[in-house]
C-alpha positions, 0 to 999 in steps of 0.5 A: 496527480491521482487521487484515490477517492471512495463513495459510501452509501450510510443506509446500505453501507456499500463502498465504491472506490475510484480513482480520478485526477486530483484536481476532480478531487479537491475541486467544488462546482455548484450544480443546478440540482444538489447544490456545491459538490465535489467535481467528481462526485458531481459527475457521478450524480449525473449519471444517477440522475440520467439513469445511465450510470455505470454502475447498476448496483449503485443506481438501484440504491440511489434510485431507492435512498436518493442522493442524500444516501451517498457520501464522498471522501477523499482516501489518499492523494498520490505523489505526482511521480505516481503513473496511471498503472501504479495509481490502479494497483493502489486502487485495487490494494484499497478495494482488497483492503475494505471490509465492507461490500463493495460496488466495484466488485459488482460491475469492474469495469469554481473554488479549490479547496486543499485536499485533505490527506489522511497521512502525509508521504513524509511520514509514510516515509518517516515510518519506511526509515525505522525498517519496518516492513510495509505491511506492518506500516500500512497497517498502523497508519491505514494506507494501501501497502501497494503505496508504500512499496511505491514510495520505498521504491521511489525514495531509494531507500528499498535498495538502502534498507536491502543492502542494511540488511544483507550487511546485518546477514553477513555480520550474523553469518561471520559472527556463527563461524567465530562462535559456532555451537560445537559438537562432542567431538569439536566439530561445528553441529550445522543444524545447531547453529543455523537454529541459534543465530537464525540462518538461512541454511542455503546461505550459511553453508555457502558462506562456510564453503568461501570460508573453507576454500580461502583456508585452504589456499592459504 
């Protein structure tokens, strides 16, 4: 499992976001320096200490506000079905989602403890059910889209909501066929009734052809 994690400097108000494994995340060990710290947050103090951290940006600041500057928090816990490619697009959708400066753009490159989750998948997927789109969903809950087009995906229900919504465009198309807006003459004014019943005009104008070609053959 993958864990989405970010580190935020208090007085520079710079943001790093990382991914590790979750068990990095939700793990505490005792360091000889700083005392109990998150696993993984650890790891990075180390670094810092040493001078040889991969980030030059995030040394410099700790090198001027020291180790009390920094902060960790856990963003969201993946699912375990979640693969190493498609936890890094969920990273990359967190960085393009926060507003503050980030360190990621400057260089790309024992007790357990429950993880808290900000928002649990169930009711990510309770929101998914209603047929919102994801970004609205994201949006209101504050999750990265790239994960609930993740979880839609998984669950199934992207390839349910699709076939609702294409039976809700067909009822809409043969709903225009039986009442179409009709012109002086009594013919059906096209660009009328694609504005009245909010058609695609592509799709309508197939939809009229079948319907055209059955009459005839009967």
């Amino acid at each position: 499992m993958y864990t989405i994690y970010k580190i935020t400097n208090t007085i520079t108000k710079r943001v790093y976001i990382g991914l590790t494994m979750t068990h990095k995340a939700c793990t505490i060990i005792n360091t000889r320096a700083y005392g109990s710290q998150v696993w993984r947050f650890a790891e990075h103090i180390a670094g810092l200490r040493r001078r040889d951290h991969f980030n030059p940006f995030m040394q410099a600041d700790f090198d001027e506000h020291g180790v009390q500057s920094f902060k960790f928090k856990i963003i969201e816990v993946l699912p375990e079905y979640v693969e190493y490619l498609d936890a890094r697009d969920i990273e990359r959708e967190y960085m393009r989602g926060t507003k503050a400066e980030l360190y990621n753009i400057k260089s790309y490159r024992h007790y357990t403890q429950p993880c808290e989750m900000p928002v649990s998948h169930q009711e990510i997927l309770r929101h998914i059910k209603t047929g919102r789109t994801g970004k609205a969903i994201a949006a209101e809950l504050g999750v990265s889209q790239a994960s609930v087009s993740l979880i839609k995906v998984r669950s199934g229900l992207s390839k349910s909501l699709k076939r609702k919504a294409l039976q809700d465009r067909i009822a809409s198309f043969r709903h225009a066929m039986q009442f179409p807006v009709l012109k002086d003459d009594g013919s059906m004014h096209l660009a009328k009734t694609i504005e009245k019943y909010q058609l695609p005009r592509h799709g309508f104008l197939q939809w009229r052809k079948t319907i055209q070609t059955k009459g005839d053959k009967q």
